[in-house]
N, C-alpha and C positions, 0 to 999 in steps of 0.2 A: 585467452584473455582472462584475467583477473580481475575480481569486482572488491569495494569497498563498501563497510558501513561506518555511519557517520554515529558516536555513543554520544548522547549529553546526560547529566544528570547536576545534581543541584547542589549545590558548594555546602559545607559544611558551617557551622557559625563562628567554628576554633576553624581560624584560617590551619590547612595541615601546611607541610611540606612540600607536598605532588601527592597527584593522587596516580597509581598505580591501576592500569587495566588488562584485564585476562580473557582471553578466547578459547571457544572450543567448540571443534562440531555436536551439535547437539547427540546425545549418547557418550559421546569419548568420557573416558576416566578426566584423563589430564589435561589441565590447563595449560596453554602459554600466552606470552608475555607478549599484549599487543604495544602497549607504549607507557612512558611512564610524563608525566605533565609535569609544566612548571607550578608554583602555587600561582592561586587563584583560577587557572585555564580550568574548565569543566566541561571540557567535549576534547574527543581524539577520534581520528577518521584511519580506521584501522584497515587495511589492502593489500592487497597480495591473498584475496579469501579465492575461492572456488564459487562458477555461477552456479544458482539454484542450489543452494547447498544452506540450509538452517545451523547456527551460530548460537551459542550463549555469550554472555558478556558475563564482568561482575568486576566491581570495581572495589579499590578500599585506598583508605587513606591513610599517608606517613606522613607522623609527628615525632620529635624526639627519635627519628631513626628507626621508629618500630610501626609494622605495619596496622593498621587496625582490621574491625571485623569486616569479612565482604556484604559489600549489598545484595539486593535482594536479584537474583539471578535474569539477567532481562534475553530475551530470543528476538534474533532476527533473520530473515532470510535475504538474501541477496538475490538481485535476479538473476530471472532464468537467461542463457546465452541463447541470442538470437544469430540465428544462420549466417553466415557473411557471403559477400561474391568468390570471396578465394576459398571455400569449402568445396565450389563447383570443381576448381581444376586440380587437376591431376597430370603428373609427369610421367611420361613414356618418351622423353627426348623431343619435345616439344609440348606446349601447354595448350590444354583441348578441356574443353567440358565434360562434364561426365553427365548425360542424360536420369541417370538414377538417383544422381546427389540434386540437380535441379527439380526433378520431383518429389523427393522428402522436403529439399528448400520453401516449393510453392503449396504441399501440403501442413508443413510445420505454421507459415504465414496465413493460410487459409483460416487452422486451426485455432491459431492466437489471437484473429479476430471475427472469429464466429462464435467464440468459445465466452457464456456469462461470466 
C-alpha cells in the first residue's frame, strides 16, 4: 500500500504560471517531479510515496517559462503501515493463517496503542 502527502503553501502576489513541486526521501541527492499545478491552485497531494518513510518537498514558481527560486525545503512523514488481515495468510495450496504473523500483528497493535 502506498501513502500520500497533501503540500499547501501560499500563492505568490505575481500570479506565476503553475507552480511546479519536487520530492525526495529525506537524505537522497535528487529530486523528482511530484506534479506540476494550474495557476492559482496552491496545494498538490502527491502518492504513490512509501509508508513511514520522511519526504522533503520544495516548491518554485513558472513565470514567463522560467522557473524561479525553490522554497524553503518542508519534511513530512507519511504514516506508518498498519498490519492488515491478509498479512496473516499464507499459501501452501490453500489459505490458513500463520500463527507467527498473527502475533507480530497483535504485538505491533498492542504496541501502537500503549506506546506515548
Amino acid at each position: 500500500m502506498k501513502d500520500r502527502i497533501v503540500i499547501n503553501w501560499q500563492a505568490l502576489a505575481a500570479l506565476p504560471q503553475a507552480y511546479v513541486v519536487s520530492h525526495r526521501r529525506t537524505g537522497a541527492l535528487l529530486w523528482t517531479l511530484a506534479g506540476v499545478t494550474q495557476p492559482g491552485v496552491t496545494s498538490l497531494t502527491v502518492d504513490q510515496l512509501a509508508p513511514g518513510v520522511e519526504y522533503q518537498f520544495q516548491v518554485n514558481a513558472v513565470s514567463n517559462g522560467l522557473a524561479g527560486p525553490a522554497s524553503t525545503i518542508l519534511q513530512a512523514r507519511t504514516a506508518p503501515r498498519m498490519p492488515e488481515y491478509l498479512d496473516l495468510l499464507v499459501w501452501d495450496g490453500t489459505r490458513e493463517i500463520d500463527v507467527t504473523r498473527l502475533q507480530m500483528l497483535l504485538f505491533t497493535l498492542v504496541q501502537r496503542f500503549l506506546s506515548p
